[in-house]
Structure formats: C-alpha cells, structure tokens
PAKEKE-937411 format. One line per field, with one value per residue (C-alpha): residue in three letters; residue number from 1; x, y, z. Coordinates in steps of 0.5 Angstrom, whole numbers. Layout:
res	c(ALA	...)
n	c(NUM	...)
east	c(X	...)
north	c(Y	...)
up	c(Z	...)
***
This chain:
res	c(UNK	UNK	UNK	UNK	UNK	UNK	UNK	UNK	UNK	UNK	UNK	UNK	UNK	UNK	UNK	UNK	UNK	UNK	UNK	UNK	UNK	UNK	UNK	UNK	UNK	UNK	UNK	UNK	UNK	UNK	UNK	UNK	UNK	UNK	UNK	UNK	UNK	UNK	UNK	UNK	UNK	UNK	UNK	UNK	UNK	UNK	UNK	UNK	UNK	UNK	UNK	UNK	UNK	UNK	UNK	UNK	UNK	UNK	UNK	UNK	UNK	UNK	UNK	UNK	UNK	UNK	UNK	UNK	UNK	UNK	UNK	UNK	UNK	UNK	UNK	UNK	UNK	UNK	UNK	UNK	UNK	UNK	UNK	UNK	UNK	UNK	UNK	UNK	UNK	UNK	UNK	UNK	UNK	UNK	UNK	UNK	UNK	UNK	UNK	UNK	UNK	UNK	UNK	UNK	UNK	UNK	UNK	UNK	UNK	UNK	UNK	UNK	UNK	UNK	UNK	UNK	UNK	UNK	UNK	UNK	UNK	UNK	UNK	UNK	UNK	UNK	UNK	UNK	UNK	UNK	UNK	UNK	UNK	UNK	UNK	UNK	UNK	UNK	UNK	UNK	UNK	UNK	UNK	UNK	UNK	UNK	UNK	UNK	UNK	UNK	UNK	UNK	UNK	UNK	UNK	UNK	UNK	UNK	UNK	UNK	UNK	UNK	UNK	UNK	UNK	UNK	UNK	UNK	UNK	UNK	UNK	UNK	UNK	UNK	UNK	UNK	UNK	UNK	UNK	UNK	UNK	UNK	UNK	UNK	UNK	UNK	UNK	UNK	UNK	UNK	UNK	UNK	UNK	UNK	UNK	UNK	UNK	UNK	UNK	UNK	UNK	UNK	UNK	UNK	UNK	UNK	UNK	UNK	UNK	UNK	UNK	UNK	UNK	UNK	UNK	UNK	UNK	UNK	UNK	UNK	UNK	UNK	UNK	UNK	UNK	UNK	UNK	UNK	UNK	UNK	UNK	UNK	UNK	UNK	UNK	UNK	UNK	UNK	UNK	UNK	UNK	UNK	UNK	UNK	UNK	UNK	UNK	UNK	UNK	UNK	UNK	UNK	UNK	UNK	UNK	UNK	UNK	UNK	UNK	UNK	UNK	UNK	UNK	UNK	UNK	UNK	UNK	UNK	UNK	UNK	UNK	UNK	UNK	UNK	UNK	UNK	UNK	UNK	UNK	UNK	UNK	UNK	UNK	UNK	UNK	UNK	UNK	UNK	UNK	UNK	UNK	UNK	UNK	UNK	UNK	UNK	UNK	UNK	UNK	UNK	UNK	UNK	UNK	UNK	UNK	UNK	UNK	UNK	UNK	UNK	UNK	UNK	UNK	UNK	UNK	UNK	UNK	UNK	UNK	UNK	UNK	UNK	UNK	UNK	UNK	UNK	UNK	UNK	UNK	UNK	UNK	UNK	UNK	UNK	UNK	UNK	UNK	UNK	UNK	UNK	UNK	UNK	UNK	UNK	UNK	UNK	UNK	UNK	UNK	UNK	UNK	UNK	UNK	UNK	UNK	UNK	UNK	UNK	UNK	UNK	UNK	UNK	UNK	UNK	UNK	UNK	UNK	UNK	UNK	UNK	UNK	UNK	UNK	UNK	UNK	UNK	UNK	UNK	UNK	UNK	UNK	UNK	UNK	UNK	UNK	UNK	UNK	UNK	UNK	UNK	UNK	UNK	UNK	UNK	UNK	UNK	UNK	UNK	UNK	UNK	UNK	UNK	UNK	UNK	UNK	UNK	UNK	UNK	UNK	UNK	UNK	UNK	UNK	UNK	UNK	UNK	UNK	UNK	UNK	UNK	UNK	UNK	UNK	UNK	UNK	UNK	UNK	UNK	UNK	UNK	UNK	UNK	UNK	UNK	UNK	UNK	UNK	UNK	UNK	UNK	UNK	UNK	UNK	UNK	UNK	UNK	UNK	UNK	UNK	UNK	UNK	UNK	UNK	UNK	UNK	UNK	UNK	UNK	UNK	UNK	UNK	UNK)
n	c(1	2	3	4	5	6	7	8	9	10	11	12	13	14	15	16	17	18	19	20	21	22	23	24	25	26	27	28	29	30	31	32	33	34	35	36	37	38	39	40	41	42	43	44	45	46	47	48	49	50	51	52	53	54	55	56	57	58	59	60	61	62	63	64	65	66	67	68	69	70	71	72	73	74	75	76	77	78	79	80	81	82	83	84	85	86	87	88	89	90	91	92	93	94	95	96	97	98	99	100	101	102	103	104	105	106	107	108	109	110	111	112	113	114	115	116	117	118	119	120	121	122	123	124	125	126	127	128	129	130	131	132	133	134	135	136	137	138	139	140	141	142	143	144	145	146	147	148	149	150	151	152	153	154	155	156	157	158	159	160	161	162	163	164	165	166	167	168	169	170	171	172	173	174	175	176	177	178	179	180	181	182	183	184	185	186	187	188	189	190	191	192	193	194	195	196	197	198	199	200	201	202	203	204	205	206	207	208	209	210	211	212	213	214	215	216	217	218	219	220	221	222	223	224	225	226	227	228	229	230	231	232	233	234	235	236	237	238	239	240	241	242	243	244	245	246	247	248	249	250	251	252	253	254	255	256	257	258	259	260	261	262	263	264	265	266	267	268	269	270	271	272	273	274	275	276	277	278	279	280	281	282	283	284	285	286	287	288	289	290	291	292	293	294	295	296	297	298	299	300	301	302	303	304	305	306	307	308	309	310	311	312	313	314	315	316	317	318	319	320	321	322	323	324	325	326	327	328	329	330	331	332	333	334	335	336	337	338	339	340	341	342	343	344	345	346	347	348	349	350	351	352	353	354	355	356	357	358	359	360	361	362	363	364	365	366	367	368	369	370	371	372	373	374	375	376	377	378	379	380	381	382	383	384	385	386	387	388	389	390	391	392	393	394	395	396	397	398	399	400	401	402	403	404	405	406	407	408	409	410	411	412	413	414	415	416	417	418	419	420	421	422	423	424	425	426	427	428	429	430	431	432	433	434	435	436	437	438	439	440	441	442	443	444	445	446	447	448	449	450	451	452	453	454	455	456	457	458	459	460	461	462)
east	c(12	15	10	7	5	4	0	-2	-6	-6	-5	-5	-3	4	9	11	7	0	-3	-10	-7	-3	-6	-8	-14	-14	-12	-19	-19	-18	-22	-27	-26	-26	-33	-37	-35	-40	-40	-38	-45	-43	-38	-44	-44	-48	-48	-53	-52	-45	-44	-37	-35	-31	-30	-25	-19	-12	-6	-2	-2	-5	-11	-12	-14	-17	-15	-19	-20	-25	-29	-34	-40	-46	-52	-56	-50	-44	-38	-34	-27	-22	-20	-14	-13	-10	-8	-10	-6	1	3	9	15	11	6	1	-2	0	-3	-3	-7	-10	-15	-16	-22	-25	-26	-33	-31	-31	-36	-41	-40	-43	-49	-49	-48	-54	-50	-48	-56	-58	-54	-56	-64	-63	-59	-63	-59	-57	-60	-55	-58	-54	-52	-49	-43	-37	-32	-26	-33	-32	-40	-44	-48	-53	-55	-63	-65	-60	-63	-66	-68	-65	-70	-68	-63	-62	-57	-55	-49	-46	-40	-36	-35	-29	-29	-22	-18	-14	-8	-8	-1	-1	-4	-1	-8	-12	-19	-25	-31	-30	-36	-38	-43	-46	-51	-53	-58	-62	-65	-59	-54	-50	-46	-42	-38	-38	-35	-30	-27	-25	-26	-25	-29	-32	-34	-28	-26	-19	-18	-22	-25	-30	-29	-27	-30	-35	-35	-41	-39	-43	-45	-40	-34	-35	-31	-37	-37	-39	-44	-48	-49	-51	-56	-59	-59	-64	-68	-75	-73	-69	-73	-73	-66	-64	-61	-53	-51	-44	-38	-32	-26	-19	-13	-11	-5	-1	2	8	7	11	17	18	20	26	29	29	32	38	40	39	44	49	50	51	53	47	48	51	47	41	40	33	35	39	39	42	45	45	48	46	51	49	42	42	37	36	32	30	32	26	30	25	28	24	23	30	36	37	31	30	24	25	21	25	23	24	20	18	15	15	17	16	21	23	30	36	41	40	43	38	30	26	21	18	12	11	6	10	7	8	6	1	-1	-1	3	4	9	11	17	18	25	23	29	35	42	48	56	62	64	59	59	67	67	75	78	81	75	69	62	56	48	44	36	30	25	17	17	9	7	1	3	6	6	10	16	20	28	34	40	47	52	59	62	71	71	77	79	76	76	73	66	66	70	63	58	62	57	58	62	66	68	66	69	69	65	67	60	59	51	49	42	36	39	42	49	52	58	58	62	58	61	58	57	59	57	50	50	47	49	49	52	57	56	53	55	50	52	58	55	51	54	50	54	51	54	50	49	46	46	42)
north	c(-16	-13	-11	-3	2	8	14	17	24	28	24	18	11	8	3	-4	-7	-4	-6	-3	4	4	2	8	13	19	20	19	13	7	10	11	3	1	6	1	-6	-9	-9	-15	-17	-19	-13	-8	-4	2	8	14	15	12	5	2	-5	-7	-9	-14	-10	-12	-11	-16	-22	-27	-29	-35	-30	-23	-16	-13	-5	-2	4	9	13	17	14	21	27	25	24	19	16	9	7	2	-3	-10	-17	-23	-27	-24	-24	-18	-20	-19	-25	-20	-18	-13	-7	0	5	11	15	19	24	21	27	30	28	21	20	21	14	11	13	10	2	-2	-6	1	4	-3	-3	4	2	-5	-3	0	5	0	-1	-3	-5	-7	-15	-15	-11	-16	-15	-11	-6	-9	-8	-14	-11	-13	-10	-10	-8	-13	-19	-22	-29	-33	-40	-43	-38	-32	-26	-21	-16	-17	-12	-12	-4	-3	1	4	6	0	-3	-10	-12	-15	-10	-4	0	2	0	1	-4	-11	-12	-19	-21	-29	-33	-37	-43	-42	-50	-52	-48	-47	-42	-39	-33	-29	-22	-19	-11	-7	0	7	10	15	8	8	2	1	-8	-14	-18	-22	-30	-33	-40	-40	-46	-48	-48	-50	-45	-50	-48	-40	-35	-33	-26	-30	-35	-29	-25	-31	-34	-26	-27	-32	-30	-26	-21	-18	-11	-11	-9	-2	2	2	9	11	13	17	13	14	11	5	8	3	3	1	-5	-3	-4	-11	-11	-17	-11	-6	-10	-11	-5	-4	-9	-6	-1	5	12	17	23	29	34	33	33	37	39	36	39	35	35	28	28	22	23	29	31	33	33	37	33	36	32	33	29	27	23	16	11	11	14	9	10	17	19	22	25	26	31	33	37	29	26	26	19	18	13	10	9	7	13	14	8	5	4	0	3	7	10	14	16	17	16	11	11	17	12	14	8	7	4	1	-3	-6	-9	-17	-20	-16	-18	-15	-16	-12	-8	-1	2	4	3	2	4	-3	-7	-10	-9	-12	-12	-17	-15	-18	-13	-14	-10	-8	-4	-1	-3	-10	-16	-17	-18	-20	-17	-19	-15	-18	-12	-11	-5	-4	3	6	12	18	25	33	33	39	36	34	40	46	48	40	39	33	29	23	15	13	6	2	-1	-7	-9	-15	-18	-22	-18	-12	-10	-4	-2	7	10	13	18	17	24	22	28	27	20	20	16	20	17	20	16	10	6	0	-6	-2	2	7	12	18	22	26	33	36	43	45	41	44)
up	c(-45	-38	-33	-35	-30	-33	-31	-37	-36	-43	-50	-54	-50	-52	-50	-49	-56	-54	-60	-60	-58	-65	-71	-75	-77	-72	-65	-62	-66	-61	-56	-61	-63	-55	-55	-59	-56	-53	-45	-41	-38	-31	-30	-31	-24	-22	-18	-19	-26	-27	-31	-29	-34	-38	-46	-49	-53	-56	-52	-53	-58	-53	-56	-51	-46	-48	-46	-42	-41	-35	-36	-33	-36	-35	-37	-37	-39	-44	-40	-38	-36	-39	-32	-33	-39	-37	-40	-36	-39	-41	-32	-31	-27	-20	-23	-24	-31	-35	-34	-36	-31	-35	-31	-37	-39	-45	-51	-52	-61	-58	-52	-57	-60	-53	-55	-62	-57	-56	-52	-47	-48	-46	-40	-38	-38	-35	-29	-24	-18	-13	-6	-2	4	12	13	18	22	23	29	25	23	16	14	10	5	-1	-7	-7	-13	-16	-15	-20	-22	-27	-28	-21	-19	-16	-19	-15	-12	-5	-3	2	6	10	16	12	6	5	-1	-4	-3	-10	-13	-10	-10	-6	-5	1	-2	-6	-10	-12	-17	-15	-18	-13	-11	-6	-6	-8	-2	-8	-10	-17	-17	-24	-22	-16	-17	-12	-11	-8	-3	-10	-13	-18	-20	-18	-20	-22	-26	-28	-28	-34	-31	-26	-22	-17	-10	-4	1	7	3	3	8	14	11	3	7	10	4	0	5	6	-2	-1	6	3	8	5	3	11	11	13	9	7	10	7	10	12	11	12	9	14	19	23	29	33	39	45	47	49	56	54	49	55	59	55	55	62	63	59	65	60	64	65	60	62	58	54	46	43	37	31	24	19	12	9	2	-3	-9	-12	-9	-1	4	10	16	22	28	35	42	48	53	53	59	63	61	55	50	45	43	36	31	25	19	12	7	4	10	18	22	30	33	39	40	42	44	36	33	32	32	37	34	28	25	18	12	6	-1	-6	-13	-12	-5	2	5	13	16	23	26	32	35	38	39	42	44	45	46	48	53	51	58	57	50	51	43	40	42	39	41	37	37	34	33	30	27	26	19	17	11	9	1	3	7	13	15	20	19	22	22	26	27	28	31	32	36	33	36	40	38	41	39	37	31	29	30	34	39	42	48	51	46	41	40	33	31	25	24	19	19	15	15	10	3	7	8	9	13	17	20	27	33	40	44	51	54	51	50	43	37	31	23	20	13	12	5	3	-1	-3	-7	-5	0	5	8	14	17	23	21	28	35	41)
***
C-alpha cells in the first residue's frame, strides 16, 4: 500500500485500501464504528474540556500491528474532530507509516455515539484538567514541564505526564508536521531510578495532536541512560516538591525562521582575486518573465550593492513567496533566505556558499575561452535535514552582442556564456549574458536534467 497524504475537508474518506472507511450502512457509519472503540489507555490527554486519544481501527490488512486513528472530543459539549488516521505496521516509501491526515469536524448525527462509550464517559471523569507546572528552562529556551495533576500511583510506581515546550514552531523532518510540545507518558520507579516510556505525541501550539504513538512494548530504562531533559522530568516525578513548582505560563510562538551565516571571508576573497572591473552603471530594478512550459511567472528583482564591487544584495519577489540573497554579480547565491509553503506548512529555508574556486580568465572573459566556478553550499530547511551541496561549473563564453538585445533600455553590450552545472543529483545546462556596463549576470534559460526548460525574458531593467 503507497504512503497517503491526504486532506480531506468535507465527505467520506477514500483511497488506497481504507478497508474501515468502506464496508457498508450510511455515510456516517464508519465514523459511528471508530466512535464506539474503546479508548487507548495511555493515549488519553487533557486540555480544559478536551480529550485527545486514539482507538484502534482497520486500515489495512496488517493484523500484527493495529491501525490506529487519533481523535479529539469534549468532554462537556457535543463536538469533536478525527485528526489522522495511520498504519504503524504497513511503512510507505519514506519508511514512515501509512497515514491519512483528515482534520475533519465529526457530524452532530454521529458525535452523539460518544456519549453512549463508557470507555470516553470514563476517561472524561477520570482525567482531571492538566496542571502543568516549570521544571526548569534549558539554554535553547526549551521549557521542562510536568503534569501535576497526572501523577498518579500505581502499586510502587509512579505514572505521570512530562512535555517538552518549545520556544518556537518547529517540523519534524520525518514527519513533515509541525509541532511546539512533545508530551510524554512514563511510568516511573522512583526506588528503582527506572524508567519505562508508555506514550510520545507531539502537538501544535493549540494543543491538537499532530504525530505519535503509544508504545506497543514498553521497556524498563534506568534514569542514567535517559537524555538530560528525560532525566530531569523524571527525578522532578519523583521530588515531593513538586506542588512547589510554579505554574506553566503559555506562550507565543512563532514558526522557526532560519538565517543565513555570513559570508566566509575565503569565498570574498576569491572573487577579489579574479580582479573583475568595477561597474559602470548600477542596476536597482529588474522585472522578469520566467516561462516554465505552459505557465509563466513574473518576479520582481530589488538591487543593493553588497561589500565592495562584486557582491549583490538581491530581494526577489513574486505573488508566491520573497527571498533575501547575497550574490555574486547575480549568477549565483552566496547566500539565501525564504519562507515559502509546503504542504499547508511555512518552511524556512537558508543557504550559505562554504567553499568556492574559480577558474579562467573572467576579468577580460575573451570569447572562445572556458571560465569555471566550483562551490560548496550549506543547505538548511525548516522541513529537512541538512544538507552540504556541491555544484561544479563550466562556462564557454560564445559570442558578444548589444545588451539592448536583452532589455532595450540597457547599454553597452552583453558576452554570452554556455554554462553546464553539475552537482549531488543535479545537472543542468543555461544560457547567461553578462551586462558589462553593469556588471551583472542575468539567465536567459536554463534547462535541468534536460527536461525541464525555463526560459527567462527581462521585461524591465532600471
């Protein structure tokens, strides 16, 4: 079964083998069906008047390990929503389980069925409104906190609920959601110093669950072999201080902006060596025509002069998203920043050129000759991990024309470069004009992989 990620707003769920979205009655029974299971103990959560959990349903035909869906209900008015469903055991193509993301408003016809489950009524009684008080506070703002009003003993144990607060919005890179606080179920010995996990799930600020799971096996852990941030919650589980702890005061939180390093001053001194002639004219407003196949896209091109002659600073905008860059002449980035979405996500992304060398002649750039670049480019995203890419270059400069080929208002004239760029999984081959008397780079069409050809006319130059 392919991995699914769906959004489903109004309707029935379908797709890939959703065996208990199918069999038959109305278009309210399955969630009728999943209303009635009985709650998964250790998934049970509270905030104010809302339960978050999970049942076990049918999704596939793995019967060795259960499907699972997560919901969220009132306790006090008839309302609630199916979150995600997933199936542990049947992994997709990213390794990840199966899983169908619903977020969908469960129907009054239906939300009535929670009423008649014991197992709901029971959880809604026996869970008290968390009170959630301030561990402690760690060097990246991260805050420590502990459920009081979980705690609860069990024979010679100790169960509770612990979260870690982030200080922002952040996205699990395997996941791919958002989350601000991982909450943890442990059942904990405090005589023994160990520890057993029994549940992890990961939630927006709003408190809606967005991933995680409760533990099929849990296994007893000494307090030694847990992180720092672990092994302060559990000894503050089992301090009888406890009800001392100030109170959890929430948070604003922003989605995670990253940013770029500087420049390193060995990429800034490369190209001082290659002894490129000052501009004669600046550039401060470019606007493009980029055409992809059928579609096109305008983007509008801000120019400041960066540190010394060589290095542009670039904002480039189109009705999608904005970048900040740092560049060289405008044929490529030294460094980058953007927000952009993904997935109904924000993601942040930030670049920054390590390694650079150059070959060539590129002060006279005389036509028939062969200039190259090599580059090596830290390459973080808020949705990935990160990533060091190389690209190795090769530029023939073919012939020299009038600029005002390219936009009418330019002067002096332009040298042609056919450039072929290859790096990790990338190649592509473009066709770029330098603007002698401004000393800019602008791409005329690029192709990658030989397959996908933009093409790039530049409307207006100022």
């Amino acid at each position: 079964m392919k991995h699914i990620a769906v959004i489903v707003a109004l309707g029935l769920l379908s797709g890939c083998g959703v065996q208990g979205m199918k069999h038959g009655g109305t278009a309210e029974a399955p969630y009728k069906d999943m209303l009635k299971k009985p709650l998964l103990a250790d998934s049970v959560m509270r905030d104010g008047d809302d339960l978050s959990y999970q049942v076990h349903v049918t999704l596939t035909d793995n019967v060795a390990v259960p499907d699972i869906a997560q919901l969220q209900a009132s306790c006090a008015i008839p309302s609630g929503s199916l979150l995600y469903m997933e199936a542990p055991g049947t992994p997709g193509a990213d390794g990840q389980p199966t899983r169908i993301t619903v977020m969908r408003n469960l129907a009054p016809e239906v939300i009535g069925e929670l009423q008649q489950n014991a197992s709901f009524t029971d959880a809604c009684a026996r869970t008290p409104r968390p009170d959630w008080r301030l561990v402690s506070t760690t060097d990246t703002q991260r805050q420590l906190l502990i459920d009081r009003a979980s705690l609860k003993t069990v024979g010679e144990k100790i169960e509770f609920w612990g979260a870690y607060d982030e200080p922002l919005i952040l996205i699990n890179t395997l996941k791919k959601m958002p989350y601000a606080q991982t909450r943890l179920h442990w059942e904990v010995s405090c005589s023994r110093q160990t520890y057993r996990t029994l549940a992890a799930f990961s939630l927006t600020p709003k408190n809606t669950v967005t991933f995680g799971n409760v533990v099929a096996v849990p296994i007893d852990q000494p307090f030694s072999t847990a992180e720092a941030d672990t092994r302060t919650l559990l000894k503050a589980a089992c301090s009888p201080t406890a009800a001392q702890l100030p109170v959890a005061v929430t948070r604003t939180k922003l989605m995670q902006t990253l940013t770029p390093a500087p420049v390193p001053a060995t990429v800034t001194e490369a190209i001082s060596a290659l002894g490129m002639p000052a501009p004669a004219k600046p550039l401060h407003h470019l606007v493009e025509k980029r055409e992809l196949g059928s579609s096109s896209l305008r983007t509008e091109v801000f120019i400041e002069p960066g540190a010394g002659n060589n290095l542009l600073k670039l904002r480039r905008a189109t009705q999608f998203s904005s970048a900040n860059i740092t560049t060289f002449r405008g044929l490529f980035s030294l460094t980058f920043q953007s927000e952009f979405e993904l997935r109904g996500m924000n993601v942040s992304a930030a670049s920054t050129v390590e390694q650079l060398s150059f070959s060539g002649d590129w002060k006279r750039m005389p036509i028939g000759t062969t200039l190259g670049f090599k580059l090596k480019e830290l390459n973080r995203n808020t949705a990935e991990e990160d990533r060091v890419l190389s690209r190795d270059a090769t530029c023939v400069v073919a012939r020299e024309v009038p600029a005002s080929d390219i936009n009418s208002t330019l002067s002096g004239t332009a040298k042609a470069l056919n450039c072929t760029t290859t790096g990790d999984n990338y190649q592509a081959t473009s066709t770029v004009m330098y603007l002698q008397d401004y000393g800019y780079f602008f791409t005329q069409q690029d192709v990658v992989k030989g397959k996908y050809t933009t093409r790039t006319t530049l409307v207006n130059a100022q």
